[in-house]
C-alpha positions as CSV (number, residue, x, y, z in Angstrom):
1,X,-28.3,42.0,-49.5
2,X,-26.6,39.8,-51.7
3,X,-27.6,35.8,-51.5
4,X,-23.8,34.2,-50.8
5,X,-24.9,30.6,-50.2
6,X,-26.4,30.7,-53.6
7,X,-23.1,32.2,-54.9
8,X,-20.9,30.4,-53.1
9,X,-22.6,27.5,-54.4
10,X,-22.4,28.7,-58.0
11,X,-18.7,29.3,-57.2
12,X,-17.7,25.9,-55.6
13,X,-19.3,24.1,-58.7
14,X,-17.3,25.9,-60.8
15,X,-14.4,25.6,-59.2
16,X,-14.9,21.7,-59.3
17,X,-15.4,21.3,-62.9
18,X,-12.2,23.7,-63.4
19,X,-10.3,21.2,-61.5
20,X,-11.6,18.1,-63.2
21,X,-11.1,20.0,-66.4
22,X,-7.4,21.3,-65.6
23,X,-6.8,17.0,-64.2
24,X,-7.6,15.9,-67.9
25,X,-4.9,18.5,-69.5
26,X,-2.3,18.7,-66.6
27,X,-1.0,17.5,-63.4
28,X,-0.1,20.0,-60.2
29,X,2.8,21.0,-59.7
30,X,4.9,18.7,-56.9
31,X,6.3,21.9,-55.8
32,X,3.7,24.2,-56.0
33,X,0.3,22.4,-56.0
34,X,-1.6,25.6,-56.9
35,X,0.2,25.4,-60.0
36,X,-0.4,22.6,-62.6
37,X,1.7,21.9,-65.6
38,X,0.5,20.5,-68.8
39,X,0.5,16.8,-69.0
40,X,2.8,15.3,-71.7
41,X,1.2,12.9,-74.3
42,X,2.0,9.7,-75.2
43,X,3.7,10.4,-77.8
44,X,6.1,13.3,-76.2
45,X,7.5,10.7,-73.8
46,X,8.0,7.7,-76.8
47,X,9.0,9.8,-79.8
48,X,11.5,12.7,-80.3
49,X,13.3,11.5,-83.8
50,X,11.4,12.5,-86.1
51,X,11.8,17.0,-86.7
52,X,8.3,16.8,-88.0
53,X,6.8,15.0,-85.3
54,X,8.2,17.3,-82.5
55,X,7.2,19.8,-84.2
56,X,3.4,18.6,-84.2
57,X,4.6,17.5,-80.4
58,X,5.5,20.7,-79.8
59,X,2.8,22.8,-80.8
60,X,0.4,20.5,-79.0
61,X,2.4,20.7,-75.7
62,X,1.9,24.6,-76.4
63,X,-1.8,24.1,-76.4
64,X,-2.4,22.2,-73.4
65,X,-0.2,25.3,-71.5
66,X,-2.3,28.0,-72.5
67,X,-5.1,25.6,-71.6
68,X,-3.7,24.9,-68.9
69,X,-3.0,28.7,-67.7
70,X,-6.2,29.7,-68.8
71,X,-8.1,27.1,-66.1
72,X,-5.8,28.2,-63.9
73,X,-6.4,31.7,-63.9
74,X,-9.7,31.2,-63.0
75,X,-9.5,28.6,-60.8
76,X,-7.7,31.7,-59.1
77,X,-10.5,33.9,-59.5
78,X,-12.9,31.8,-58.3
79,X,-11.1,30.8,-55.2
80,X,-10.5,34.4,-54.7
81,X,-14.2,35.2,-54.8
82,X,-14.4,32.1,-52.4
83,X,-11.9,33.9,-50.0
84,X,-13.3,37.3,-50.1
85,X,-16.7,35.5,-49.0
86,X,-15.2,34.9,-45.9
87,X,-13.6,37.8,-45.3
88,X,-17.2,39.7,-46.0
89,X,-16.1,41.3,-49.0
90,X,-17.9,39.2,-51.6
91,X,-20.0,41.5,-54.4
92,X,-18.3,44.4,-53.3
93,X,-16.7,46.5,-56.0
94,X,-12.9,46.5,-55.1
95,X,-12.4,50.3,-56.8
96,X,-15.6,52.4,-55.6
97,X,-16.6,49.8,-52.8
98,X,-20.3,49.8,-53.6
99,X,-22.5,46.4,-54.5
100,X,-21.6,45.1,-57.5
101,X,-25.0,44.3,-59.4
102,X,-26.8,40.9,-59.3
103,X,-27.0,40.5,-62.9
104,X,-23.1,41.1,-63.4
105,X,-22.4,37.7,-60.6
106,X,-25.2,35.7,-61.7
107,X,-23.2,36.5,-65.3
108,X,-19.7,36.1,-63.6
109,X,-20.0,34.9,-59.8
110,X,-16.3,35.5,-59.4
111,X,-16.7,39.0,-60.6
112,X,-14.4,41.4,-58.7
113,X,-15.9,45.4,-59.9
114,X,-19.3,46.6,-61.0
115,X,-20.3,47.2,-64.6
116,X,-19.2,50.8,-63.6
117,X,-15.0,49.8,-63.3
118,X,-15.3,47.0,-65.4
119,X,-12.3,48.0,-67.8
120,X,-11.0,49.7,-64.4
């Protein structure tokens, strides 16, 4: 029998650092507040003359998305992992249905297959 308090504990930790990280790189989205857009910096919002500048603007404004999506993505994972706890299908494999193995959710708590359908 797998230990959920201990995971879901793992789980809600991580989910709170995610959304302290994914604060300090973007802001949620008025209208959808599961998703978050990249913050703009200081220097988007006070200067757009300069074709070198936006482009350094630019490519940083690309780097805080994929940052951005990245957190995001497992924020998702995690609250799915969260969800699936209550529905009593945490550490269940979602392809053969058996126990997905301690040592794989200690790795990755939000973990959705066994080692077995991993790349499944």
């Amino acid at each position: 029998m797998i230990d959920t308090a201990y995971f879901k504990q793992k789980l809600e930790e991580e989910k709170a650092l995610l959304l302290k990280e994914l604060a300090s790189v973007g802001a949620p989205n008025p209208r959808n507040p599961e998703d978050w857009d990249a913050k703009e910096s200081a220097e988007e919002a006070t200067e757009r003359a300069d074709l070198n500048t936006a482009a350094d603007i630019h490519e940083e404004t690309e780097e805080r998305h994929a940052v951005t999506d990245t957190l995001e993505e497992r924020l998702q994972e995690v609250n799915d992992a969260l969800e699936r706890m209550v529905r009593g299908k945490y550490g269940i494999c979602e392809i053969g249905n058996e126990e997905i193995e301690r040592e794989r959710l200690r790795a990755n708590p939000a973990a959705r297959t066994c080692t077995k359908h991993l790349n499944e």
